[in-house]
PDB file of N, CA, C and O in Angstrom, chain B, residues numbered from 101:
ATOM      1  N   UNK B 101      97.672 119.233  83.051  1.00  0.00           N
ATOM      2  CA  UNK B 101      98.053 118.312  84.091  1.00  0.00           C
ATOM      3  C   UNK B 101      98.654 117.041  83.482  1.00  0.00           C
ATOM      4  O   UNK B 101      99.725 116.601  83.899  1.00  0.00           O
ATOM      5  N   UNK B 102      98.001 116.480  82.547  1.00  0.00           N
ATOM      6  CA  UNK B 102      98.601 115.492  81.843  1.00  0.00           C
ATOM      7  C   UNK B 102     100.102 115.410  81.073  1.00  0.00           C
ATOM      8  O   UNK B 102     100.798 114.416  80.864  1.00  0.00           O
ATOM      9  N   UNK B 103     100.297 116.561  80.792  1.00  0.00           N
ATOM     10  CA  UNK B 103     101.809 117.545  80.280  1.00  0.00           C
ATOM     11  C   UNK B 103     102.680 117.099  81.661  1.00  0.00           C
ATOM     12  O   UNK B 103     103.647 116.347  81.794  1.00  0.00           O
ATOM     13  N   UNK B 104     102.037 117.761  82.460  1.00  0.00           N
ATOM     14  CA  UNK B 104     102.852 117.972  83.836  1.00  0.00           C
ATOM     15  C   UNK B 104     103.308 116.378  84.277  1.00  0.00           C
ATOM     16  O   UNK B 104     104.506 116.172  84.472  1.00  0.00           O
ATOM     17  N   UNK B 105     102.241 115.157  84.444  1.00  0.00           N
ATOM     18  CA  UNK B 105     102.344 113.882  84.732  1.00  0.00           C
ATOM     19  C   UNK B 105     103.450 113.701  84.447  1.00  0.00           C
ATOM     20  O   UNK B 105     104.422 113.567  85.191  1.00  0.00           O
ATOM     21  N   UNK B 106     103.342 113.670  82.566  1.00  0.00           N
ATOM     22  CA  UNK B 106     104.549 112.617  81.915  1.00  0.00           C
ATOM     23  C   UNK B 106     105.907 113.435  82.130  1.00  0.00           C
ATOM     24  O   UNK B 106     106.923 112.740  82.157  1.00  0.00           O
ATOM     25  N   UNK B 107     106.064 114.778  82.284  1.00  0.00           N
ATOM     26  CA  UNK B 107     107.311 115.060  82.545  1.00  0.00           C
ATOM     27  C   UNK B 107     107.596 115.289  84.426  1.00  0.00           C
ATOM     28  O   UNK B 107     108.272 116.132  85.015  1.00  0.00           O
ATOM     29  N   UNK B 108     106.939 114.392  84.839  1.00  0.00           N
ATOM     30  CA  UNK B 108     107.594 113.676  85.990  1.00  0.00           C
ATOM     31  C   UNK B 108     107.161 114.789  87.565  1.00  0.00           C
ATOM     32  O   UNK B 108     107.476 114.629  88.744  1.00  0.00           O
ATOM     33  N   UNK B 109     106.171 116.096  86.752  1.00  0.00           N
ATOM     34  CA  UNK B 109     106.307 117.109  87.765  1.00  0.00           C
ATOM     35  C   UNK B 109     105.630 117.152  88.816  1.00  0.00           C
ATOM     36  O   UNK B 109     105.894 117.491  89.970  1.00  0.00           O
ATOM     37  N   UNK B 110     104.672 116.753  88.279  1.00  0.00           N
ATOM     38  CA  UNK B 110     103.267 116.145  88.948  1.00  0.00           C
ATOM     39  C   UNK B 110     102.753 114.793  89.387  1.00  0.00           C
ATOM     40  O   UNK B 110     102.280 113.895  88.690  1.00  0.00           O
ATOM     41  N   UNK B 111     103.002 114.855  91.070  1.00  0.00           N
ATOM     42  CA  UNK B 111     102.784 113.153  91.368  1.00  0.00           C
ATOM     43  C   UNK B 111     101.912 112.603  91.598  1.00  0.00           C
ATOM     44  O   UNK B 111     101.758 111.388  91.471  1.00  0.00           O
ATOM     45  N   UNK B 112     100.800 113.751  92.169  1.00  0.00           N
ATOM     46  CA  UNK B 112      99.471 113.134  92.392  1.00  0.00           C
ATOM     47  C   UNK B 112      99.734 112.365  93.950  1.00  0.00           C
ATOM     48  O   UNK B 112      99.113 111.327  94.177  1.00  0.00           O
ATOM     49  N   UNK B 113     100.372 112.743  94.659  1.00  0.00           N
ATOM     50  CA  UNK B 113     100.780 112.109  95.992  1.00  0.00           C
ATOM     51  C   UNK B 113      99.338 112.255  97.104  1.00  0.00           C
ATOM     52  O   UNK B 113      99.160 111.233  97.767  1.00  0.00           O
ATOM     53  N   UNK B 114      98.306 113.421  97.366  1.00  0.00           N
ATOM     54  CA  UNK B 114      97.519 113.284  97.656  1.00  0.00           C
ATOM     55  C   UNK B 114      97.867 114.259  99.176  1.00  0.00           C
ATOM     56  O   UNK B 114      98.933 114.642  99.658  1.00  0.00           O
ATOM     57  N   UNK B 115      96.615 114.402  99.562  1.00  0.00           N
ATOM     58  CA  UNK B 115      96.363 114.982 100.925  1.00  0.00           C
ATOM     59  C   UNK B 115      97.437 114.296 101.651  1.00  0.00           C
ATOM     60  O   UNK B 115      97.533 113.100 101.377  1.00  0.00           O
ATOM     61  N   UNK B 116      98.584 114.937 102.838  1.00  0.00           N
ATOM     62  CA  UNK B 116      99.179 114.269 103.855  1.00  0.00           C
ATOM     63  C   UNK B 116      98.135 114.021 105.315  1.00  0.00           C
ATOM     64  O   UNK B 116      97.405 114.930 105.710  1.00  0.00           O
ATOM     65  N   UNK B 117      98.186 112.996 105.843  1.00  0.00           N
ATOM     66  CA  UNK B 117      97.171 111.982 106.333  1.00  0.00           C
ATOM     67  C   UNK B 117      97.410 113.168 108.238  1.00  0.00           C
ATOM     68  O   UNK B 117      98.384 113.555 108.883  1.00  0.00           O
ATOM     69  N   UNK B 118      96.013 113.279 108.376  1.00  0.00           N
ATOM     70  CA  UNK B 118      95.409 114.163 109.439  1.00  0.00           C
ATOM     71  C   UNK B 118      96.099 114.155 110.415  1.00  0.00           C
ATOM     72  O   UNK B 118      96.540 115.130 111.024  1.00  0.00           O
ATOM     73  N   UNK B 119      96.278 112.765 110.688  1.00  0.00           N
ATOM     74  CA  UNK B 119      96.682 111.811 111.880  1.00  0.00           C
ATOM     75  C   UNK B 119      97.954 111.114 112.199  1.00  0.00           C
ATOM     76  O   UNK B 119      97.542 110.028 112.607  1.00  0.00           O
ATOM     77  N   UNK B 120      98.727 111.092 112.236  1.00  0.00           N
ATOM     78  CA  UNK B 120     100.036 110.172 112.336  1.00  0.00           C
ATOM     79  C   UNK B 120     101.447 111.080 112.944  1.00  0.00           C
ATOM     80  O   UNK B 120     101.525 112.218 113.408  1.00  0.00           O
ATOM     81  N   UNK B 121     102.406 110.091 112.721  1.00  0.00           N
ATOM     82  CA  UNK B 121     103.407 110.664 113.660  1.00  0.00           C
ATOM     83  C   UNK B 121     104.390 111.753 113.258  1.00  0.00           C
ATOM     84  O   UNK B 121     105.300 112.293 113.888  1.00  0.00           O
ATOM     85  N   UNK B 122     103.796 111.960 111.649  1.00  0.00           N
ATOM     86  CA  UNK B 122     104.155 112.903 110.984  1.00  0.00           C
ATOM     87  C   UNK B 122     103.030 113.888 110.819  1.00  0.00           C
ATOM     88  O   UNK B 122     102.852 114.308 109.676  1.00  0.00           O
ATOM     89  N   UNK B 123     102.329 114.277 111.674  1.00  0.00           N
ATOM     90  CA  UNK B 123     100.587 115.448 111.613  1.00  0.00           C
ATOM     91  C   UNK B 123     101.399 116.477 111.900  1.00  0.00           C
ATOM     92  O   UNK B 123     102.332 116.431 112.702  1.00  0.00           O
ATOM     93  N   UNK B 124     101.093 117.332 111.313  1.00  0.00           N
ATOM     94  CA  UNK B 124     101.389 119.028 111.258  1.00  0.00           C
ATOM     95  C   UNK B 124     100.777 119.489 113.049  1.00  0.00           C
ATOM     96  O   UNK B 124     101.281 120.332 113.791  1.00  0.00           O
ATOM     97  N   UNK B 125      99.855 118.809 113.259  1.00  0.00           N
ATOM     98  CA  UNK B 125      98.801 119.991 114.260  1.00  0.00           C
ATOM     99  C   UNK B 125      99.941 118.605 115.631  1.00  0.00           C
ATOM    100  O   UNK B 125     100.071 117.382 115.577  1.00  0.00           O
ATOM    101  N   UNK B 126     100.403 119.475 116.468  1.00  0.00           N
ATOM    102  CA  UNK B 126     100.604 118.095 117.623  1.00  0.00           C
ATOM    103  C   UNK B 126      99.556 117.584 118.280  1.00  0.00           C
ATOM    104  O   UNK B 126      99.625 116.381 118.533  1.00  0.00           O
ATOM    105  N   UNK B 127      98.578 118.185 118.636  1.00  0.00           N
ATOM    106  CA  UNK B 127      96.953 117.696 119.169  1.00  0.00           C
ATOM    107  C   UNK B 127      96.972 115.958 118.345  1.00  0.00           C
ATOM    108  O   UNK B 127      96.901 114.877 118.931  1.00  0.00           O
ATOM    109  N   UNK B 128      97.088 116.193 116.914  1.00  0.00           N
ATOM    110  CA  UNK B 128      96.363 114.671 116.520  1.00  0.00           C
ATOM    111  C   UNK B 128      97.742 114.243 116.370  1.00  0.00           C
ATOM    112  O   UNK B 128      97.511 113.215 115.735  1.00  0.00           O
ATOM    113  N   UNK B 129      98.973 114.269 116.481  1.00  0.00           N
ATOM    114  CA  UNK B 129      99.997 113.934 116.966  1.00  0.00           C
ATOM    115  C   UNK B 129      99.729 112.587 117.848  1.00  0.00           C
ATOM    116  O   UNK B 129      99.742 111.387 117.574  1.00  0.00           O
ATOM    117  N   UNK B 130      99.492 113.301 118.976  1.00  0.00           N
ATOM    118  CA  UNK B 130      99.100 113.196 120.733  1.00  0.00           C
ATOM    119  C   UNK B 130      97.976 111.608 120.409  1.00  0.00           C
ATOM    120  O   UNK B 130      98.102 110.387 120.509  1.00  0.00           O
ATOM    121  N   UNK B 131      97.084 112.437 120.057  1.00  0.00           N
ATOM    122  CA  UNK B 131      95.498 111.360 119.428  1.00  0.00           C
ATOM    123  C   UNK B 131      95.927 110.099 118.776  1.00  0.00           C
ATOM    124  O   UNK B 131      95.433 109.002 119.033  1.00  0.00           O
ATOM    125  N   UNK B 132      97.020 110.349 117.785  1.00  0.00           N
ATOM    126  CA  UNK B 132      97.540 109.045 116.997  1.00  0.00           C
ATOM    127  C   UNK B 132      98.211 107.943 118.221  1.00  0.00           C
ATOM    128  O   UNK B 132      97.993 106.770 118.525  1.00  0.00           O
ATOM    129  N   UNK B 133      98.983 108.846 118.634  1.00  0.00           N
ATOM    130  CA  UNK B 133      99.769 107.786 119.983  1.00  0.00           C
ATOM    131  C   UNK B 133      99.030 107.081 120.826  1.00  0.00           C
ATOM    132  O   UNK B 133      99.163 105.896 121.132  1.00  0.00           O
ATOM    133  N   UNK B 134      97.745 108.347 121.425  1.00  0.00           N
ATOM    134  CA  UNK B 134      96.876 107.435 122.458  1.00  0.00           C
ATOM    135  C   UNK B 134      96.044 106.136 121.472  1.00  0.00           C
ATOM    136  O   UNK B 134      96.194 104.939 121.715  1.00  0.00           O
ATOM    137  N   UNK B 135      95.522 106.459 120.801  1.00  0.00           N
ATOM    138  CA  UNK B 135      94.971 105.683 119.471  1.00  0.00           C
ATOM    139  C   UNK B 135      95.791 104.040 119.277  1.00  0.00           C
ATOM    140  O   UNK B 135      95.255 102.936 119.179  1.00  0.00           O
ATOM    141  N   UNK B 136      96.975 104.332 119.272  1.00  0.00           N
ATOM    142  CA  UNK B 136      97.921 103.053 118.832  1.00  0.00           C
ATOM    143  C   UNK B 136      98.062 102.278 120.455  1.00  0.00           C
ATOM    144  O   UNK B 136      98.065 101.077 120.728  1.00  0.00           O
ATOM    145  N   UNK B 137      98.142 103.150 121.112  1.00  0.00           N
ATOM    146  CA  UNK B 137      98.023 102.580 122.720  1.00  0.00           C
ATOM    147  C   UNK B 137      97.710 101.804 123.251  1.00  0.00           C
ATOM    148  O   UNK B 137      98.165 100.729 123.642  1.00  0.00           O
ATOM    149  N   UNK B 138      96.350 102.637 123.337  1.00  0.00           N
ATOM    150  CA  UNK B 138      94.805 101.737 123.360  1.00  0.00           C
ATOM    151  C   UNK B 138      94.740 100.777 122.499  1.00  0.00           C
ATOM    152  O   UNK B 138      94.710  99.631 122.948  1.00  0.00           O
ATOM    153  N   UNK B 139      94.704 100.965 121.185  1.00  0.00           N
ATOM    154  CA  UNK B 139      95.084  99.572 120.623  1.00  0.00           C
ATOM    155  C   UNK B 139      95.276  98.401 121.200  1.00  0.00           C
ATOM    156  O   UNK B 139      94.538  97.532 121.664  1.00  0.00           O
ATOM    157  N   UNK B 140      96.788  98.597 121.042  1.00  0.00           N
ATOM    158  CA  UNK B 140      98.152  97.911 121.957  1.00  0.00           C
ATOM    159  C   UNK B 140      97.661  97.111 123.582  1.00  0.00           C
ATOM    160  O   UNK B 140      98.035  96.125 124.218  1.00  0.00           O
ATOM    161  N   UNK B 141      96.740  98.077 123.733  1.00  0.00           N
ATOM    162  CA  UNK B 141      96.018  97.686 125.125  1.00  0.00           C
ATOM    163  C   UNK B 141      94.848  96.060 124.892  1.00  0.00           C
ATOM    164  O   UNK B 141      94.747  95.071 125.619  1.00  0.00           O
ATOM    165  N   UNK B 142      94.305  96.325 123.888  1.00  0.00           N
ATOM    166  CA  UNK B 142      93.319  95.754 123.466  1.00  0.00           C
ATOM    167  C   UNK B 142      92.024  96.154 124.039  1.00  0.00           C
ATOM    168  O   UNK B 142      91.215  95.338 124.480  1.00  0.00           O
ATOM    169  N   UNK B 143      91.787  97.842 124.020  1.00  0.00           N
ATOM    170  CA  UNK B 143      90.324  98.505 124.212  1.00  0.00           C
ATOM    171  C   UNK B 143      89.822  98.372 122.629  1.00  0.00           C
ATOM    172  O   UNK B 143      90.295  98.422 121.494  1.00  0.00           O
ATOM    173  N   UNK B 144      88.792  98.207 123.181  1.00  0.00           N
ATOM    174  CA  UNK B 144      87.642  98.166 122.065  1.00  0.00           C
ATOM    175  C   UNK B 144      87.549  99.589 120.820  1.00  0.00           C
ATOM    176  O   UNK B 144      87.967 100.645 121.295  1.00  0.00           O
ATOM    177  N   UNK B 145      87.218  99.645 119.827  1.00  0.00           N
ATOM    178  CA  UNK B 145      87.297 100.070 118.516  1.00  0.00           C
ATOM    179  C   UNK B 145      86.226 101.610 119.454  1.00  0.00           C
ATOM    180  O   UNK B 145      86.668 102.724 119.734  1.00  0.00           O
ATOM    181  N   UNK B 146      85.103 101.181 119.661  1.00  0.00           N
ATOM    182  CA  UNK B 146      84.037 102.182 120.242  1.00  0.00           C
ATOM    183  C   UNK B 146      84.323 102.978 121.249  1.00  0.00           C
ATOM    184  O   UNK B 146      84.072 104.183 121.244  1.00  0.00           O
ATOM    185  N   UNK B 147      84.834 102.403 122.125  1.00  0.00           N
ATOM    186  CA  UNK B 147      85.283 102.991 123.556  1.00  0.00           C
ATOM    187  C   UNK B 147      86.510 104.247 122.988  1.00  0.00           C
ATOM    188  O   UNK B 147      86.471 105.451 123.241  1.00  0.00           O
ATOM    189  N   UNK B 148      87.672 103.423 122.070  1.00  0.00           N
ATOM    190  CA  UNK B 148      88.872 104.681 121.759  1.00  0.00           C
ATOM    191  C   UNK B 148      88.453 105.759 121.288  1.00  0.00           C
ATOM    192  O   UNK B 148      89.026 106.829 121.493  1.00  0.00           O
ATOM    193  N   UNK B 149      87.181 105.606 120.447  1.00  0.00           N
ATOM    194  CA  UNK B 149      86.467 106.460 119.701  1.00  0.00           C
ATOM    195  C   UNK B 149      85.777 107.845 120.384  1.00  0.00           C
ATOM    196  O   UNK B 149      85.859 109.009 119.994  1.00  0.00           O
ATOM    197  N   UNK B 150      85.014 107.237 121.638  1.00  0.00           N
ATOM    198  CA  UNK B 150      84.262 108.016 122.817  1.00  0.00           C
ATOM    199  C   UNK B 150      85.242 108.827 123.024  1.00  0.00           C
ATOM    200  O   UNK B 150      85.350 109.964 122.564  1.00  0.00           O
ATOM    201  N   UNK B 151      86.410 107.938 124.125  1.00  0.00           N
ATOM    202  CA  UNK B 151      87.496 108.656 125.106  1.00  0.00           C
ATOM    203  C   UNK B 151      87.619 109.610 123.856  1.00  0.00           C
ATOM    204  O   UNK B 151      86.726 110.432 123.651  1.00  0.00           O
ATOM    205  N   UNK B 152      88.266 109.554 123.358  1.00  0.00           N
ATOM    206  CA  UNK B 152      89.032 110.284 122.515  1.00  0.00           C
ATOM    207  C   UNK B 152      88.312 111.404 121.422  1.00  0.00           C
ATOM    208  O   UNK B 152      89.082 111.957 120.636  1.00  0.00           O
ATOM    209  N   UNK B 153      87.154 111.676 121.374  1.00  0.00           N
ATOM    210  CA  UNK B 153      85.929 112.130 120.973  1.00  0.00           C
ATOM    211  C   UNK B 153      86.249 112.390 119.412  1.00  0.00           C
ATOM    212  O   UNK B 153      86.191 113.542 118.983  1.00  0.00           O
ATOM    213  N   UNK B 154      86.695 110.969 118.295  1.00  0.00           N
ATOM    214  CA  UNK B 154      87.393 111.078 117.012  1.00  0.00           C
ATOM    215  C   UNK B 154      85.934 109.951 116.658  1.00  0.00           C
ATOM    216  O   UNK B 154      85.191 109.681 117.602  1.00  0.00           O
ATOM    217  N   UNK B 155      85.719 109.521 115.629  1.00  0.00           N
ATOM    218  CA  UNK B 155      84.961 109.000 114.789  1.00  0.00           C
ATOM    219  C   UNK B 155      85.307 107.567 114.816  1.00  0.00           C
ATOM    220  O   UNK B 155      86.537 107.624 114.825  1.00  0.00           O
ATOM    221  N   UNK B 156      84.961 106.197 114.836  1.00  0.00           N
ATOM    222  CA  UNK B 156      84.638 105.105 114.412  1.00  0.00           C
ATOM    223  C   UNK B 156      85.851 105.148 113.622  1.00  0.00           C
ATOM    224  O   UNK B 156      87.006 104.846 113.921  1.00  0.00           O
ATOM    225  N   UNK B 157      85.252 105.664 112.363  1.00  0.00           N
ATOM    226  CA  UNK B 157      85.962 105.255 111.070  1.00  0.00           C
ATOM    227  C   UNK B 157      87.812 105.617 110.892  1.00  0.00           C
ATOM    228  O   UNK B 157      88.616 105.067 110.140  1.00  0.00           O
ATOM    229  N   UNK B 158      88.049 106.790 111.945  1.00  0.00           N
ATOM    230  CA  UNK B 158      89.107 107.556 112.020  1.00  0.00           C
ATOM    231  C   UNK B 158      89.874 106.646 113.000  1.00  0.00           C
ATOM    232  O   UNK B 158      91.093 106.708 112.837  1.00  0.00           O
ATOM    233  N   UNK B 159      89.477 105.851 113.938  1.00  0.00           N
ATOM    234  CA  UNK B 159      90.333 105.123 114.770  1.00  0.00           C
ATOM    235  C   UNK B 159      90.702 103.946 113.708  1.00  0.00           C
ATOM    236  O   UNK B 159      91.809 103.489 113.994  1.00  0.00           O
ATOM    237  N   UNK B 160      90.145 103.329 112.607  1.00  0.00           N
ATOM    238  CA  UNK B 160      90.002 102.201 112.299  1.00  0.00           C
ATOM    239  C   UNK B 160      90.928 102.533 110.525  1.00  0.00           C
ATOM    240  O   UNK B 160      91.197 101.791 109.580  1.00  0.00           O
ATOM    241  N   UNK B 161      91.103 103.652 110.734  1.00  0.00           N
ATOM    242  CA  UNK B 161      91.729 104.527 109.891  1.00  0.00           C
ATOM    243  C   UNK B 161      93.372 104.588 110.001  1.00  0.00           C
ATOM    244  O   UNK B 161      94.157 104.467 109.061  1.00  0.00           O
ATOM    245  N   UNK B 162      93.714 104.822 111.478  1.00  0.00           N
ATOM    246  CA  UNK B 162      94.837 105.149 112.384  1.00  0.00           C
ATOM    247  C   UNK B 162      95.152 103.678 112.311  1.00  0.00           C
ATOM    248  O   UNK B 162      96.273 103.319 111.951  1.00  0.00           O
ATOM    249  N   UNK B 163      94.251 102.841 112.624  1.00  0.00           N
ATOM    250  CA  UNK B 163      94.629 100.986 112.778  1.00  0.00           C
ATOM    251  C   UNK B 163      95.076 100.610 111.764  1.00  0.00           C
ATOM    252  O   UNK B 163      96.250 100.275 111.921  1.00  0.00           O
ATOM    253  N   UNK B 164      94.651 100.463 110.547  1.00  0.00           N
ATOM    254  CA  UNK B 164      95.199 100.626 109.525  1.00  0.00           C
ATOM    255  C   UNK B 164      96.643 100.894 109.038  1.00  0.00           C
ATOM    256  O   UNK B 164      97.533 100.093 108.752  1.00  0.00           O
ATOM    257  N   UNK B 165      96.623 102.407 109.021  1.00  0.00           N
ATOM    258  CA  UNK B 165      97.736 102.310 108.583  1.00  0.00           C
ATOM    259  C   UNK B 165      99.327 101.892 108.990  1.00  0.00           C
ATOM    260  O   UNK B 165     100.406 101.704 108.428  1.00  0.00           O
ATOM    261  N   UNK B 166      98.485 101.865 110.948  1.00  0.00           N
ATOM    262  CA  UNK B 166      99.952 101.310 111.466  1.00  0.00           C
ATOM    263  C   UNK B 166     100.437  99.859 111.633  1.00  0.00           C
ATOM    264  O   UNK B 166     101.518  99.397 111.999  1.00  0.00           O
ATOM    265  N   UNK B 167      99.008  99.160 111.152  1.00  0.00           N
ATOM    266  CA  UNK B 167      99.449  98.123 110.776  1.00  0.00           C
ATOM    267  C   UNK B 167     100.339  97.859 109.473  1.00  0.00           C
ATOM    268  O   UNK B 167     101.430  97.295 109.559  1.00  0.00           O
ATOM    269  N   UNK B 168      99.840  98.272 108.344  1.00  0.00           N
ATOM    270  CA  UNK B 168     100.767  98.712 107.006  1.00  0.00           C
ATOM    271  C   UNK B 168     102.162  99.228 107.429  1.00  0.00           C
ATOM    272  O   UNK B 168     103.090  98.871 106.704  1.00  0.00           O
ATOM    273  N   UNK B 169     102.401  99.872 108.301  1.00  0.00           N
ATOM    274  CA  UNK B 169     103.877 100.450 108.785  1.00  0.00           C
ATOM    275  C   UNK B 169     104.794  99.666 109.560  1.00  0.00           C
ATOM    276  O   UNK B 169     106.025  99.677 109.541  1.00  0.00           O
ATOM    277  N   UNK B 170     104.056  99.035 110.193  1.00  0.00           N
ATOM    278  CA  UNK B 170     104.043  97.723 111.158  1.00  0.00           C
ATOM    279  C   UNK B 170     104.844  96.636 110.118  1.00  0.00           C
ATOM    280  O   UNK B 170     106.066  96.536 110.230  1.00  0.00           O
ATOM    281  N   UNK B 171     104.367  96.106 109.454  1.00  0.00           N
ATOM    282  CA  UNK B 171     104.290  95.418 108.679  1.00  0.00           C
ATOM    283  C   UNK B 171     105.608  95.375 107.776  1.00  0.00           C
ATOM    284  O   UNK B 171     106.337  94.391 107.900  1.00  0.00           O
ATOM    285  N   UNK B 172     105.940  96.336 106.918  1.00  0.00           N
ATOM    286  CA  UNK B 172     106.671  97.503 106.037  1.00  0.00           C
ATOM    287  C   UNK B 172     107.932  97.345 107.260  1.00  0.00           C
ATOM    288  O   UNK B 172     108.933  96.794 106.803  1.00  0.00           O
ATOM    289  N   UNK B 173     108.018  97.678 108.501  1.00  0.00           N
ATOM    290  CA  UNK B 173     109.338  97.647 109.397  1.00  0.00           C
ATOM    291  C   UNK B 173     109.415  95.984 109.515  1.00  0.00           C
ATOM    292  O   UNK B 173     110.589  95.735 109.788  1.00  0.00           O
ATOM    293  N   UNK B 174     108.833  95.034 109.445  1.00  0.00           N
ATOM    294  CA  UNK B 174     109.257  93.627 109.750  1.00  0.00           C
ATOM    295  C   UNK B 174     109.538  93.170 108.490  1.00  0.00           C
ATOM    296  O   UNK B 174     110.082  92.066 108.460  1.00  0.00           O
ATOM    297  N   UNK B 175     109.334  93.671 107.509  1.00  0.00           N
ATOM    298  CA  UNK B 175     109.624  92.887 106.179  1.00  0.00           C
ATOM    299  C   UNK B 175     110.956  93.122 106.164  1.00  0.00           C
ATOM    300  O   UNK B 175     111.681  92.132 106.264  1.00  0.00           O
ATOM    301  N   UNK B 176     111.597  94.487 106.036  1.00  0.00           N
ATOM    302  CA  UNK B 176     112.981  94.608 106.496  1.00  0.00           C
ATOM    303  C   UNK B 176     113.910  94.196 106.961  1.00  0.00           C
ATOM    304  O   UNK B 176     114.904  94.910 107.092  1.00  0.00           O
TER     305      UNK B 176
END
């Protein structure tokens, strides 16, 4: 693997992320949108979590990164 690194083959890029507007499955497609929504709405962290029957950590996960993306389009 270390062979592989330095000649550029191997990036180490990592799992593509469960959730977002690029998700393989459209279900968490769907979930990411309502997720950013609600947000957008200003519902509570717990409540998106319930409705949406996803984890605490996974909404706050989704918040995250679209803030980073968010962010990344205004620097531009």
């Amino acid at each position: 693997m270390e062979i592989a690194k330095k000649n550029g083959v191997y990036a180490g890029k990592g799992r593509r992320p469960a959730y977002g507007t690029n998700a393989k499955d459209r279900q968490k497609r769907l979930v990411y949108q309502s997720v950013i929504d609600k947000l957008n709405k200003g519902k509570a962290i717990s409540r998106i979590a319930k409705e949406l029957d996803i984890s605490r950590p996974t909404v706050y996960k989704i918040k995250y990164e679209y803030e980073q993306q968010h962010e990344k389009s205004n620097a531009t």
